[in-house]
Structure formats: C-alpha cells, structure tokens
N, C-alpha and C positions, 0 to 999 in steps of 0.2 A: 511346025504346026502350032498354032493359036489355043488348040484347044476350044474354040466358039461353041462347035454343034455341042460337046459333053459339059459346059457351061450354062447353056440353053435349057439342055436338059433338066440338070440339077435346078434352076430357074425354075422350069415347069412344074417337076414334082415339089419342090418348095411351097408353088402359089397352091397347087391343088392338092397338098397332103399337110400344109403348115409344116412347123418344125420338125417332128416325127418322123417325117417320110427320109431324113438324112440323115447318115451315119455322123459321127464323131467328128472325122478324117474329112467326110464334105463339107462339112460345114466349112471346118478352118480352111479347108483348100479351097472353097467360094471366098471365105474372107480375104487370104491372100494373093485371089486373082484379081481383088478391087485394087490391088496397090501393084501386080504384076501382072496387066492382061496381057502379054503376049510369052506369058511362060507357062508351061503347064506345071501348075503348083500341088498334083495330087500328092507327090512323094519327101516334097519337103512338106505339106500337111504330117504324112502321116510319122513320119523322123522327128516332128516338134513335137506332136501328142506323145511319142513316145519316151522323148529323151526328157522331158517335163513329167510324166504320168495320168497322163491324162488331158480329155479337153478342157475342165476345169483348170487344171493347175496351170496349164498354158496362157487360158486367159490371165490369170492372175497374175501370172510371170513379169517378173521387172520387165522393163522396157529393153535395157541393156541388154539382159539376160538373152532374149527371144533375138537380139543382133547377133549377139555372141554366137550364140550357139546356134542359130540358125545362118550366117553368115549372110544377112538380108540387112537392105537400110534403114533407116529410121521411120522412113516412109510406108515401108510396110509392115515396121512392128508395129508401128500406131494403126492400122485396119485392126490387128488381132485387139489391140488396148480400148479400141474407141469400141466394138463388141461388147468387151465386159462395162465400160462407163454405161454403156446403153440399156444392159441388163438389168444392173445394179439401181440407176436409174426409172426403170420401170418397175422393180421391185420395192424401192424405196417407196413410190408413190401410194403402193397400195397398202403402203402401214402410215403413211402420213392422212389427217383429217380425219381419221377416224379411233376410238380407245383403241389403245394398244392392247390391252387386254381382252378384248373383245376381239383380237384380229393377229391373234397368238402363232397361227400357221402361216400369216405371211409375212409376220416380222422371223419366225425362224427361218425360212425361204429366202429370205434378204440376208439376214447373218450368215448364212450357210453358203448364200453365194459370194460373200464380202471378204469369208474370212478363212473358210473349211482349210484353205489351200495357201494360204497364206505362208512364209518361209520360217518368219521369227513372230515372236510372242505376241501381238498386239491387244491391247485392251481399251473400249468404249464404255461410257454411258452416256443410256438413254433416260434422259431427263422430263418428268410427265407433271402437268400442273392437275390442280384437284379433279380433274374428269378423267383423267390414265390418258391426256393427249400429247399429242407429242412435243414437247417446246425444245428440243435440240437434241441432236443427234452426235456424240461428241468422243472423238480420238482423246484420247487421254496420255495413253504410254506406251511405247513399241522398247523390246529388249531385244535379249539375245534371242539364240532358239529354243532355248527352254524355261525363262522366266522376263519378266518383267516390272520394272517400278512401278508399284502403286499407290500414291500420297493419299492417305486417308483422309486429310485435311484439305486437299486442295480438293479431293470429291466434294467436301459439305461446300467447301467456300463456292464453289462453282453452282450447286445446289441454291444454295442463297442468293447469290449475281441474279439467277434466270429465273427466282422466286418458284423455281421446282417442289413439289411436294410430297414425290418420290421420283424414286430413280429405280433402275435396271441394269445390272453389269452384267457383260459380256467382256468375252477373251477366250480364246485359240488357244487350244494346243497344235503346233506343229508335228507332233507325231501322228497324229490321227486318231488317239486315243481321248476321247470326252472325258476320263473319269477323274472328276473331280483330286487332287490334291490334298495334304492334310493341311496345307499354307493358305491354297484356296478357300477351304472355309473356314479359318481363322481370318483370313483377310475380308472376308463376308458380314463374318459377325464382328468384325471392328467398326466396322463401315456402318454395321445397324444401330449398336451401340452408339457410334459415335451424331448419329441423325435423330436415334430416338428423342433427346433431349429439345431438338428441335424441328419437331411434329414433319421430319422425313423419312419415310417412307422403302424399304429398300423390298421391293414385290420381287426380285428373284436374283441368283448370279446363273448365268446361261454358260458354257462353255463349249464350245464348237469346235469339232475334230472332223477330218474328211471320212470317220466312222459315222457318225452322228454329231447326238448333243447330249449332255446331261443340262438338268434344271435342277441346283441344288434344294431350293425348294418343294419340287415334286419328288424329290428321295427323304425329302422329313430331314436335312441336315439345318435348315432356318427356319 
C-alpha cells in the first residue's frame, strides 16, 4: 500500500488549514514521502522526531546523522535538509532590507530557527552599517559542545573589511539553557571595548538555547 488516499489528505488539510492543521510527525512524514512515495513514512517520521527530540532538532540534524539513524539514503535526508534550508531562508528574508533593530522579532525567529537546536557551540555576527541594515550575516566559530573560539580581533578586523559600524553577536548554547556565562560577558565587553576606539558599535550579544534566548543587553550586563 502507497499510502496516496492518507497523503492526499494531509495535502488537503495542509492547503486549507496552512501549516497548523499538521502534527509534528506529518509534517516530516509528507517530507519524507517526497523522497519515498511508495513507502508509508508515517512511523519512520515519528522514530526520527523522536530519536532527534524533536521536529526542530530533526531538521537541524547533520545530514549523516538523519542516514544513520534513520537508515534512509542521501536522497531522502536531503527532503528533511532542503525543508530547513527553505525555512531559514524565508526567515532570513524577513530581517534582510529592513533595520535590524526595528525588526527585533524576526531576527530572533531566524536565530532560534538557525541555531536553538544546533549540537556544538557555534557563534555569528551580524554586521550593520549606519542605518542598523544588514551588510552581512557571518559564521565566525563553531567549537566543541560547550564552548567556542572567539578572536576578538578578527571580529573588529572583519567589522573594518565590510565598513560595519556596529555589529550583533549571537551563539548557542547547546544545552538549552540561554543564561548567559560569566566568559560570555567578558567576552562581550572585550569586544566593545575593543570597537569603542573605532566608532563600532556592539548593540547586543543574543544567546540562543532550545529554552529561549537571553539578550545581554536587556539584563543591564552591557
């Protein structure tokens, strides 16, 4: 059995309830009947969201990983990878061309979906010319799972390059837990310090946990 007519369905309540109308577990089992339509993929959906924690973390999940452990080919962990590209994607757009800081909810909505779920350390910034717009969007350092390098110098020299005149750091905790560090805001007000002298600007560090986020800023630590 194809599974069609309960594919069709999930189809219909899709187009006429949008996203909402589908569980977790449909979702990724429509994903993974794009790359298996003649398998019913309800129950290897719901074993991947599980063995992952979640449909987030799925998405996010290496490439490898979602083979591994799903014992599926390349072909169909790329359906589950090309979903989050497209998300992320569509959530990027709606913080690019416009201040960032004026559009504060859907740059967190993009970080949260980029990063919350993420395995090991990674840290970005976001680099903004004199109107808080966006001129680059930029990986910087990926570590282990609970810390990572962050060259204080190569942030300003990078700042400089792209004639940035402030910037925005972001970086994940992998436990889930957002609360700031006592390293993290050392390593914030190095960062400010070290830009002060040359008129940049360091408007927050963000940290993002599959909790939330904290905004060292919004706690008075900068």
């Amino acid at each position: 059995m194809d599974g069609s007519g309960h594919r069709a369905r999930l189809r219909r309540r899709l187009f006429e309830g949008g996203p909402d109308a589908l569980l977790d577990h449909e979702l990724a089992e429509y994903l993974l009947a794009l790359a298996l339509p003649r398998r019913d993929t309800k129950d290897l959906a719901k074993r991947l969201i599980a063995d992952f924690g979640g449909f987030g973390a799925l998405l996010s999940a290496d490439g490898e990983a979602i083979m591994r452990l799903g014992g599926v080919s390349e072909g169909t962990a790329a359906a589950i990878k090309i979903a989050q590209a497209a998300a992320l994607r569509l959530l990027e757009s709606q913080v690019k061309e416009r201040p960032v800081l004026g559009s504060w909810q859907a740059l967190l909505d993009y970080l949260h979906a980029d990063m919350a779920h993420y395995p090991v350390e990674r840290v970005r910034v976001l680099y903004l010319n004199a109107r808080n717009m966006l001129i680059r969007n930029e990986p910087v350092s990926e570590g282990s799972v609970d810390e990572a390098a962050v060259y204080v110098r190569e942030i300003i020299r990078r700042a400089l390059e792209y004639q940035a005149t402030a910037l925005i750091l972001v970086h994940n905790h992998p436990s889930g837990d957002p609360e700031p560090s006592q390293q993290d805001i050392r390593l914030t007000r190095d960062i400010i310090d070290a830009g002060r002298h040359l008129k940049i600007t360091v408007h927050d560090h963000v940290i993002i946990g599959a909790k939330g986020h904290s905004s060292l800023r919004a706690m008075g630590l900068i």
